[in-house]
C-alpha positions as CSV (number, residue, x, y, z in Angstrom):
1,X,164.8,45.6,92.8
2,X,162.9,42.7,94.8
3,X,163.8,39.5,94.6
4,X,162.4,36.7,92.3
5,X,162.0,33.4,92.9
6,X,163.9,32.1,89.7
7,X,166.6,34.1,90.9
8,X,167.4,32.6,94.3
9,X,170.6,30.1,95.0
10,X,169.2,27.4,97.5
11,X,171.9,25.3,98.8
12,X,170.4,22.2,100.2
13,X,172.4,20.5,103.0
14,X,169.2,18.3,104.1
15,X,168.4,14.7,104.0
16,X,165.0,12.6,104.6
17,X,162.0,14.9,104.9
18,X,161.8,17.9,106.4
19,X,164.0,20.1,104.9
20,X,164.1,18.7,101.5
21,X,160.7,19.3,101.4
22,X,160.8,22.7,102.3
23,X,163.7,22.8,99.2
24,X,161.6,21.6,96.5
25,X,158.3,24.2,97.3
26,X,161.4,26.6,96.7
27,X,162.5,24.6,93.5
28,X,158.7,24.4,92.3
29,X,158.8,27.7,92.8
30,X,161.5,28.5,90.6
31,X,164.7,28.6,92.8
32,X,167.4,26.8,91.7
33,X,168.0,24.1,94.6
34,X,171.5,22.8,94.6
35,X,171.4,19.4,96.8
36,X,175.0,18.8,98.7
37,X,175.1,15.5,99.3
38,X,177.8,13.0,101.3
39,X,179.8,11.2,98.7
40,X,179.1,7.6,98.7
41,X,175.5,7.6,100.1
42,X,173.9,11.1,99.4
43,X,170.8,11.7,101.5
44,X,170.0,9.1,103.8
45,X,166.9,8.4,102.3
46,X,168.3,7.1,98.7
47,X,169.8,3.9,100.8
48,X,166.6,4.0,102.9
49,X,164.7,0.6,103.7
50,X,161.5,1.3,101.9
51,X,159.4,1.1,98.6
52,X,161.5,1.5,95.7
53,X,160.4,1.6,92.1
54,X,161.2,-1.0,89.5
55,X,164.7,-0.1,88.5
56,X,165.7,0.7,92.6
57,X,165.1,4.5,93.1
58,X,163.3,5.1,96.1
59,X,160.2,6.4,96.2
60,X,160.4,8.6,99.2
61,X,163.6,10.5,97.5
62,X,161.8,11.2,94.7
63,X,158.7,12.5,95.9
64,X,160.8,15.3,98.1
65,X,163.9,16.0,96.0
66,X,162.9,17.0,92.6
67,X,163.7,20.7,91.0
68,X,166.7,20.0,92.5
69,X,170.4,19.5,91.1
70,X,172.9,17.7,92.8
71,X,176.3,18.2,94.0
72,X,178.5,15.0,95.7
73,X,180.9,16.6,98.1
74,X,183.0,16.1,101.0
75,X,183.0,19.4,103.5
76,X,185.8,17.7,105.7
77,X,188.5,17.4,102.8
78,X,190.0,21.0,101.8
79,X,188.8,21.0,98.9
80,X,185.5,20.1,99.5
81,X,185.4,22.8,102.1
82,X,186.7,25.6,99.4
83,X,184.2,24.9,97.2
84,X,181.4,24.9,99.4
85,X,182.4,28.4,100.5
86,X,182.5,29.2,96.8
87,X,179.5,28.1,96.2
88,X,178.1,29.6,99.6
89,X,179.2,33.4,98.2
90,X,177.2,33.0,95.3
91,X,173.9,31.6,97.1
92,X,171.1,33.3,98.3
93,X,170.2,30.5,101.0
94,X,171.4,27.4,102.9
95,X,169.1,24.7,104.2
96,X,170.8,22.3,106.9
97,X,169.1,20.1,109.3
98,X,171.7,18.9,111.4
99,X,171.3,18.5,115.7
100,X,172.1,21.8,116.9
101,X,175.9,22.5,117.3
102,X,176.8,20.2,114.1
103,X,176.9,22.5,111.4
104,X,179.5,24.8,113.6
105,X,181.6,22.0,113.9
106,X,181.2,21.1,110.0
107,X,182.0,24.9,109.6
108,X,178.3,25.6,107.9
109,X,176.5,27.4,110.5
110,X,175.2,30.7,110.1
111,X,177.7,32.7,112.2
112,X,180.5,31.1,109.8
113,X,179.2,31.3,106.5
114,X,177.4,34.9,106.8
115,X,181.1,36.1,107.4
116,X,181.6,34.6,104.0
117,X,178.6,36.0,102.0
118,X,176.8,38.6,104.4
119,X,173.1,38.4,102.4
120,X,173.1,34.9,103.0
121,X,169.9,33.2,104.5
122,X,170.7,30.6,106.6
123,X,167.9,28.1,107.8
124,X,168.1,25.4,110.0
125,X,165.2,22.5,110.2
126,X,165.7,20.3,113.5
127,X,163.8,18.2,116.1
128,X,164.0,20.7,118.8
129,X,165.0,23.8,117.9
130,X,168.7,25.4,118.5
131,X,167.6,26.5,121.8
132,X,165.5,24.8,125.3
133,X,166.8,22.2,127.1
134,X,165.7,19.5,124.7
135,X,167.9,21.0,121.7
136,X,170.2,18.0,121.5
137,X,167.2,15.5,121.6
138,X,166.9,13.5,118.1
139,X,164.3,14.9,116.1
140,X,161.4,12.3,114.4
141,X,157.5,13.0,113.6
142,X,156.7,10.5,115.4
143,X,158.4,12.0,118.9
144,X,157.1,15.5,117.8
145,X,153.9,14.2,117.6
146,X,153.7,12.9,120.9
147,X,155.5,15.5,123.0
148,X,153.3,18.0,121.1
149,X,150.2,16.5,122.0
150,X,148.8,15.9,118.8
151,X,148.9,12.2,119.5
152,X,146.9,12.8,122.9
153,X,144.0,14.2,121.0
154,X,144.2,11.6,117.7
155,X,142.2,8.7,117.9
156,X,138.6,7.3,119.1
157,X,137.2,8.7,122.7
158,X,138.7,6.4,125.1
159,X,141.2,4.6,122.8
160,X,145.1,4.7,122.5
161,X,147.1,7.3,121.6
162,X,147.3,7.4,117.8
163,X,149.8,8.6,115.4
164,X,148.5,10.7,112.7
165,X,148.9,9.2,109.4
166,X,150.8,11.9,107.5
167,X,154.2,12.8,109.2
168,X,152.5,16.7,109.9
169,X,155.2,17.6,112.1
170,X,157.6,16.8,109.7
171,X,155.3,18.3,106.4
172,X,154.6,21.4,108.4
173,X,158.2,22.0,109.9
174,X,159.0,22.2,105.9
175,X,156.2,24.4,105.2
176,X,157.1,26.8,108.4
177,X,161.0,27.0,107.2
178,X,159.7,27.8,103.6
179,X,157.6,30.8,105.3
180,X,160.6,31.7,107.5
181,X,163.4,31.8,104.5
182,X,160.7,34.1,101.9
183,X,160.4,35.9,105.2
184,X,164.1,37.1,105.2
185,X,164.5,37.2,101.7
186,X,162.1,40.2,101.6
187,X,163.7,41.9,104.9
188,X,167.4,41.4,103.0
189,X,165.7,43.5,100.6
190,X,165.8,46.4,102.8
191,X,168.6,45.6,105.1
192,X,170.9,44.1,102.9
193,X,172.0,41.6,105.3
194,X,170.8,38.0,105.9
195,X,169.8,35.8,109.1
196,X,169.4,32.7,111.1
197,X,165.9,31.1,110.2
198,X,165.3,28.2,113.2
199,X,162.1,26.1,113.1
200,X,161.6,22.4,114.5
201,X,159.6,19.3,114.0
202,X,158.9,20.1,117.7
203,X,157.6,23.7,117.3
204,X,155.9,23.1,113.8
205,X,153.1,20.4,115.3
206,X,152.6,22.6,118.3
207,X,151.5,25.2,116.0
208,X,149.1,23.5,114.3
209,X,146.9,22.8,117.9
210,X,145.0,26.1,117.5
211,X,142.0,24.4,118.7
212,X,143.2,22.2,121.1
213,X,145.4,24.9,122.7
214,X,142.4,27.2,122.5
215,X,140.1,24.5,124.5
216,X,142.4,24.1,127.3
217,X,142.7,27.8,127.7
218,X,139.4,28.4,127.4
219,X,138.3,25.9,129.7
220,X,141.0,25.1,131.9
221,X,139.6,21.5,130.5
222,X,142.7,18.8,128.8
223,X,141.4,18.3,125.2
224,X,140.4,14.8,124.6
225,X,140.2,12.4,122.0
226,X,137.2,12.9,119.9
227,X,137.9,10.4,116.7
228,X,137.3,12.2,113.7
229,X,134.3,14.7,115.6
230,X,134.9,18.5,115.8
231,X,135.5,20.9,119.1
232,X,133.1,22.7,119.1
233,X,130.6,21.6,116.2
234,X,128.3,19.1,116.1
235,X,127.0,17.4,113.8
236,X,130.9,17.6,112.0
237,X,132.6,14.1,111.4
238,X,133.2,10.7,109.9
239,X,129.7,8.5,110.1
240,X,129.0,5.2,108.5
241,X,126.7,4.0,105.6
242,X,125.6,0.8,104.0
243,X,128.7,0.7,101.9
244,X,131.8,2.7,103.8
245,X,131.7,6.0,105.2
246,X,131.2,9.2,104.9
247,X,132.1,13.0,106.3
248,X,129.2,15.5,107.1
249,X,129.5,19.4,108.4
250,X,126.6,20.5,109.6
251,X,128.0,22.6,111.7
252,X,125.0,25.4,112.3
253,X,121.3,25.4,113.0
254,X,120.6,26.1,109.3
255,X,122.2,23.1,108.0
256,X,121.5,20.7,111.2
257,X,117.9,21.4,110.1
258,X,118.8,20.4,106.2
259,X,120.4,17.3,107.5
260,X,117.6,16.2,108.9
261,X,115.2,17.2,106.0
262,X,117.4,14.8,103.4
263,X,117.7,11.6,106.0
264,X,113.6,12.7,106.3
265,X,114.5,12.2,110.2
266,X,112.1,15.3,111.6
267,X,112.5,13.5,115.2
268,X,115.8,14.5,115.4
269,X,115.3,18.3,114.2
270,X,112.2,18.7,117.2
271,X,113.9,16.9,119.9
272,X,115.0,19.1,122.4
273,X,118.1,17.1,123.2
274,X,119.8,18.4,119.9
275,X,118.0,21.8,119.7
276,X,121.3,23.4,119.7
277,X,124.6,23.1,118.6
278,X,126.3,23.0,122.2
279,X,123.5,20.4,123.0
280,X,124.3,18.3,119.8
281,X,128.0,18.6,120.7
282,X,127.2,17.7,124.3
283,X,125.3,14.5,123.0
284,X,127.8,14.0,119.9
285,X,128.1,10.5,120.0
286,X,124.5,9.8,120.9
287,X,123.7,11.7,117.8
288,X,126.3,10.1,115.9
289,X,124.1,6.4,116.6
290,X,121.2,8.6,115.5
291,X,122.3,9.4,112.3
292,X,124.3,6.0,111.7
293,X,120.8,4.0,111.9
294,X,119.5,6.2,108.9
295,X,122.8,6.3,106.6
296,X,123.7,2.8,106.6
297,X,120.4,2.3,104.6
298,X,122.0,3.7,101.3
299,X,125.2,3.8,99.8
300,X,127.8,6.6,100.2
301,X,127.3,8.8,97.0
302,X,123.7,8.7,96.8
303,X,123.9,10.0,100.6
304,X,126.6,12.8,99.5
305,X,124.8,13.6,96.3
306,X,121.4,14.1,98.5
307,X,123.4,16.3,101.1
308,X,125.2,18.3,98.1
309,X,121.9,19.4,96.6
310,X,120.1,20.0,99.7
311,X,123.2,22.4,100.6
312,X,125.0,20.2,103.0
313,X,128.5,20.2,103.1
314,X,129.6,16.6,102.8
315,X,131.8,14.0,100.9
316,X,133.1,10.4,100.7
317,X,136.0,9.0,103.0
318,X,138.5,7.7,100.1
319,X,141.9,6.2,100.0
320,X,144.4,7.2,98.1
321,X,143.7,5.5,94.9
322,X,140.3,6.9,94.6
323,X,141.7,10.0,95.7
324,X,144.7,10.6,93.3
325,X,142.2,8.8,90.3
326,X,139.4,12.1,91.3
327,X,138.7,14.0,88.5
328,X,139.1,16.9,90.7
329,X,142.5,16.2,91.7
330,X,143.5,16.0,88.0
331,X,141.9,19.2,87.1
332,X,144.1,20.5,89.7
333,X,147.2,18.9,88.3
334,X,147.6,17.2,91.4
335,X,148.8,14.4,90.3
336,X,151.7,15.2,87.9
337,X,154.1,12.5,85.6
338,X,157.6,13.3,85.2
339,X,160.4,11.4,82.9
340,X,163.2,9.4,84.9
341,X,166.4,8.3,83.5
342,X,166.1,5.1,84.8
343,X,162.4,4.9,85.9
344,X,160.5,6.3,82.7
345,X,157.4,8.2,83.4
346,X,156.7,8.4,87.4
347,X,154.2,10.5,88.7
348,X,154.4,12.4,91.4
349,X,152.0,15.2,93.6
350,X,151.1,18.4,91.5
351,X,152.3,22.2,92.9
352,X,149.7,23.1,95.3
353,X,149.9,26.8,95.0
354,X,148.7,28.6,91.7
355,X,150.0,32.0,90.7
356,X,148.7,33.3,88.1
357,X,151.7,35.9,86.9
358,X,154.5,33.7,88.4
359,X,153.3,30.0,88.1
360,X,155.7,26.9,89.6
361,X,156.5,24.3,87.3
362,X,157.8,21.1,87.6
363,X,161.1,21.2,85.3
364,X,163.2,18.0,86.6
365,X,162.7,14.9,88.5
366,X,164.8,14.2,91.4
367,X,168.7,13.8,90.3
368,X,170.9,11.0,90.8
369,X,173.9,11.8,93.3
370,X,176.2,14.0,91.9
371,X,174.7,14.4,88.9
372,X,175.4,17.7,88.7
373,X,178.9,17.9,90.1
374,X,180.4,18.9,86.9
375,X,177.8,21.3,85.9
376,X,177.9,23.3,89.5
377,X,181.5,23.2,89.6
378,X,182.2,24.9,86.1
379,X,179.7,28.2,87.2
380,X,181.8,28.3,89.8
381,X,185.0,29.0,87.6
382,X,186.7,25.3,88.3
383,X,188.2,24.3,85.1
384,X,188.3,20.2,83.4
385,X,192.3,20.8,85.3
386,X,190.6,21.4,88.7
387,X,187.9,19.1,88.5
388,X,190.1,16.4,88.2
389,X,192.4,17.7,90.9
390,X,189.2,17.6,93.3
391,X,188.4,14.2,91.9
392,X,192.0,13.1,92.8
393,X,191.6,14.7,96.6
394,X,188.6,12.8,97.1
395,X,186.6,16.0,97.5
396,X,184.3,15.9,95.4
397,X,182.2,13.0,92.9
């Protein structure tokens, strides 16, 4: 029988962002995501510097750790270590984003634990990768970014390197190890056997330059910073109007020619400079002082209402108070609120995947640390006796 969702075992060893995001799409999903977390401070990110909410939770560990039930333990006391494996032989899948060579010394590597439970997925999230000569390197969005080259092509022509403003390479590295481990849940279903799933921060924003990467081997040409202007469109980007900004894809003859029909700018669609798309792109930010002098005369929705109805792909530049207020996003149920112990109602983004047969759903927020100790433990077989005794040992909270 093929696997279900709702019947995987995620063990979560991760902390920060990465890899407890890739968790909780499993957990919205409908795996049940134990978190294993140090005793004391639990994922790095619940002492984290940082917004919190009113009564102290921080708002980073909740927007990446809910569907998830928590387990305090201690893998370098015996006990600890006994009932990891325990809990390892009943899983379907362990998550860990240590530096490469940490989980074999913490005994929680793949190699190790597939002796224990041979189906067992093992996945490992890093900076790096397991592998190249910068394996041991530390691992942040921010250095992914730049070694990628995403930061070498983000940014206004001829300004600094700029970080993007999402953590992609961290987001994406999630996303990729959430692909991978699927991946090898269906192939177990012929096999039998598990395997090593290895994805980086590193690897993940590298994979999103399609187009850059496809530029440079196209051309032999470095890809430059274009602001927010397309490759190989024009006109496709952010241009200003009387009261902000907005975004515009015109990115054919057909629509070039509508463009200029609704700014009533026919000099533009009979001037030979712009007659065609490589010539617009060629003369993008000549055009782009073209088009500004027409659209700062009115105000951003009449603009994108004109476009719209004329055919023109186009919308408003918003932040994300506007955005997470859009009527849109709510129809989506993207913006979802969830009951905290301590917090009350919080709210949180929405599942962005719909299934029809086999829907996610958002059934907990994110737990306190070892919430669940006693609740894990007892499927296991430990009794009130052994609890105590693993209490006593400092093994587990």
């Amino acid at each position: 029988m093929a696997f279900a969702l709702e019947d995987l075992t995620v063990i979560d060893l991760t902390q920060v962002m990465a890899g407890p995001y890739c968790c909780q799409l499993l957990g919205d999903l409908g795996a049940d995501v134990i978190k294993v977390e140090p005793l004391g401070t639990g994922d790095a990110t619940r002492q984290a510097t940082g917004h919190r909410l009113p009564h102290g939770e921080s708002a980073a560990f909740l927007a990446v750790n809910r569907n998830k039930r928590s387990i305090a333990l201690d893998l370098k006391t015996p006990g600890g270590r006994d009932t990891f494996l325990r809990l390892v032989r009943h899983a379907d899948v362990v998550v860990e984003s240590f530096r490469p060579g940490v989980a074999a010394r913490l005994g929680v590597d793949y190699e190790t634990l597939s002796a224990v439970n041979e189906r067992l997925v093992h996945a490992s999230i890093s900076g790096f990768g397991q592998t190249g000569p910068y394996a041991q390197r530390p691992g942040y969005d921010l250095i992914a970014q730049a070694m990628s080259g995403i930061m070498s092509v983000t940014g206004d022509a001829g300004g600094e390197p700029v970080k993007c403003g999402v953590p992609v390479a961290d987001m994406s590295a999630g996303l990729f190890c959430a692909i991978g481990i699927l991946s090898a849940c269906l192939a177990r279903e012929n096999t039998g056997r598990g395997q090593s799933v290895d994805t980086s921060l590193y690897d993940a924003a590298l994979a999103l330059s399609i187009w850059e990467t496809a530029e440079l081997w196209a051309t032999g040409e470095v890809p430059q910073r274009i602001g927010s202007a397309h490759r190989v469109n024009a006109p496709y980007q952010a241009l200003p109007t009387r009261d902000g900004h907005l975004t515009i894809g015109a990115n054919n003859d057909r629509l070039w020619r509508r463009l200029c029909e609704v700014l009533d700018r026919p000099d533009l669609r009979d001037d030979e400079r712009y007659a065609t798309n490589t010539d617009r792109v060629r003369r993008r930010e000549e055009l782009a002082a073209e088009l500004a002098t027409t659209l700062k005369t009115r105000d951003t929705d009449d603009w994108v209402d004109a476009l719209l109805a004329a055919g023109v792909p186009a919308g408003p530049i918003r932040d994300y108070r506007q955005s997470c207020a859009d009527p849109h996003t709510l129809a989506r149920e993207m913006v979802v609120e969830m009951d905290h112990p301590r917090e009350g109602t919080v709210r949180a983004l929405g599942i962005p995947v719909k299934l029809t047969g086999t829907p996610g759903a958002i059934r907990r927020t994110a737990p306190g640390l070892g919430e669940h100790t006693d609740e894990v433990l007892r499927a296991l077989g430990y009794d009130d006796e052994a609890i105590r005794a693993l209490r006593a040992e400092g093994a587990v909270a």
